[in-house]
N, C-alpha and C positions, 0 to 999 in steps of 0.2 A: 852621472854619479849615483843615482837610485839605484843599477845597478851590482858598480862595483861596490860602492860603501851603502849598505840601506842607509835611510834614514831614519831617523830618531823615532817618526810617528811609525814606520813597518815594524820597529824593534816594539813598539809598546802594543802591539797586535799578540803577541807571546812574550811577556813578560816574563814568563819562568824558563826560555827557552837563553842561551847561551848566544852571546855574538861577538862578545869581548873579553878576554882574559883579563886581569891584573894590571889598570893602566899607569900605575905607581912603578910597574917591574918591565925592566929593559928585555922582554921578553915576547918573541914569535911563534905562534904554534902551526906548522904545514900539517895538512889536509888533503886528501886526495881522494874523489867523488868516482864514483862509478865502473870500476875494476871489480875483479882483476882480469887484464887483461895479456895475451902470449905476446914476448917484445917489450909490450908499453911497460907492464908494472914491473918483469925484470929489471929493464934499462932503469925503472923509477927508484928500485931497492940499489943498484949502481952508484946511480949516482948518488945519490942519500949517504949511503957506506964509504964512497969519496969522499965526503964532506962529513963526512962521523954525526950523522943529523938520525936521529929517529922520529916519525911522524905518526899521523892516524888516518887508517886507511876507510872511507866509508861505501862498504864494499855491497851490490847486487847481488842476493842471495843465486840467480840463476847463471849469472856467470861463475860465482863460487864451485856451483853443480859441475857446471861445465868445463872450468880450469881447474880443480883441484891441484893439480900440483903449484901451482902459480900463488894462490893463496894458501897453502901450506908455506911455501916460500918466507911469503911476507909475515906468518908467524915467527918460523924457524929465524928470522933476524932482530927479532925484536921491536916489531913495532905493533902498534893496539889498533884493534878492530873494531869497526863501529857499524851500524847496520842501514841500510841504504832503500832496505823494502826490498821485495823479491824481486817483482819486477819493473822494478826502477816506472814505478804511477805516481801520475799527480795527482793530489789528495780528495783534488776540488772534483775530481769523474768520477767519485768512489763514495758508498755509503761508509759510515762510520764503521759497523763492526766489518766490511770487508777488505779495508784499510788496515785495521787495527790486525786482521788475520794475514795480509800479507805479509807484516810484518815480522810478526811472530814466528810465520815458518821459516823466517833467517834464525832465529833464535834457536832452533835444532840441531844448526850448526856451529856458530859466531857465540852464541850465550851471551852477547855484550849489550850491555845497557848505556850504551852512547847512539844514539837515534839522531838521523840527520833526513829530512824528506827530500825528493829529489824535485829540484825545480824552487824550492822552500816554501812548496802548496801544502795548505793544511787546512782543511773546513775549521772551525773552531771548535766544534764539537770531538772530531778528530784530537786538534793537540788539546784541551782539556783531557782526555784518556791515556793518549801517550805520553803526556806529563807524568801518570801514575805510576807509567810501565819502566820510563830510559829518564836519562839525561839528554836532553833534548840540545842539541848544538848545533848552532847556524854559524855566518861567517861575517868575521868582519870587513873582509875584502876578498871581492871572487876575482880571481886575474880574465875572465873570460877566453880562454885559452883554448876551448870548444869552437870559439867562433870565427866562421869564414868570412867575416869583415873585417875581424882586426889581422893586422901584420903580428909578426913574433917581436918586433922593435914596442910596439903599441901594449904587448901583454906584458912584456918588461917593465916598460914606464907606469902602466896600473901598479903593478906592484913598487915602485918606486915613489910614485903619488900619494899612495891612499896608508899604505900601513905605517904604522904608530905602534905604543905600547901595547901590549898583550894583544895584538892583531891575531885572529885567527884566520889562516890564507888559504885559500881552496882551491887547487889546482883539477885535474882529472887525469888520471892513469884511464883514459877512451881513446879509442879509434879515432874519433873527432881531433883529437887535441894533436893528435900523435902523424895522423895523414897531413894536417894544412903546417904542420912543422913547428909550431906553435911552445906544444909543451918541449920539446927540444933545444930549443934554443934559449928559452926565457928560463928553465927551472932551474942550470945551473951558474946563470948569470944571476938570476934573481938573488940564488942561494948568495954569492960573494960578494952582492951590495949589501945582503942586510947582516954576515960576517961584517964586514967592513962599517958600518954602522956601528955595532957594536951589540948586536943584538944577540942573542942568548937562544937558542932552538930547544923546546921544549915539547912534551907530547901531553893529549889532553887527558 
């Protein structure tokens, strides 16, 4: 569960950092880490536009370099961009200002002030400064969809398990998610139980 749902004491490690929308409101926010990628984040904007859902994409400045039209894409449909660090580092191998500058050179592109770190590694020193910079957003449940132990039945059930009101749900538009079959099968079952719930899709 540490995991998929952090717990109470990780959350108060970044108190100004975002993990939960609105737990009063019947409402879901999707998420998608580490794109964009050729395949994965088309088929991700597909299937989304199937289901009339817009999300927030927290996207690697050096695959942005690299797929340009792919992340053109995910503009041109309407959904918000968030910034993921160039290249996709964890916070904890990195001094404070060379952190703070990988960042930023997504900012030449993306200009968005929703910051998500990858891994959700951050020295302290670090998120004190990018508090200044973004709105800082973590997640309320990670489906773990990247990983080569769970089945696509198992990433399902995470998200079946753990979200609740104003869930914020973090999927990946990665090779990871996209090769072990993972984000395939569970993103648009996912989507039709929390439809059928009664849940409401919202972008952050």
């Amino acid at each position: 569960m540490f995991i998929e749902q952090p717990p109470w004491l990780f959350r108060k490690l970044y108190p100004q950092a975002i993990f939960r929308m609105d737990p009063n409101e019947r409402s879901v926010y999707l998420t998608f880490d580490d794109g964009p990628i050729p395949e994965v984040t088309e088929w991700v904007l597909d299937t989304l536009e199937h289901y009339g859902i817009k999300a927030t994409f927290f996207m690697v400045g050096d695959n942005i370099r690299k797929y340009p039209d792919e992340y053109q894409r995910v503009v041109e449909r309407g959904h918000r961009i968030g910034n993921h660090t160039y290249h996709h580092i964890r916070g904890f191998e990195y001094s404070n200002p060379d952190y703070l500058a990988d960042a930023q050179e997504v900012d030449k592109v993306i200009g968005s002030k929703l910051f998500r770190p990858p891994h959700g590694h951050m020295g302290f020193r670090q998120y004190y400064t990018l508090r200044h910079h973004y709105r800082i957003i973590m997640w309320d449940v990670v489906t773990r969809d990247y990983s080569k132990c769970l089945r696509p039945e198992e990433v399902l059930a995470i998200v079946k398990r753990y979200t609740r009101n104003g869930s914020i749900i973090t999927f990946h538009d990665s090779r990871k998610s996209w090769e072990n079959g993972n984000l395939r099968y569970a993103l648009p079952r996912a989507i039709e139980f929390l439809q059928g719930e009664g849940y409401e899709f919202k972008v952050l």
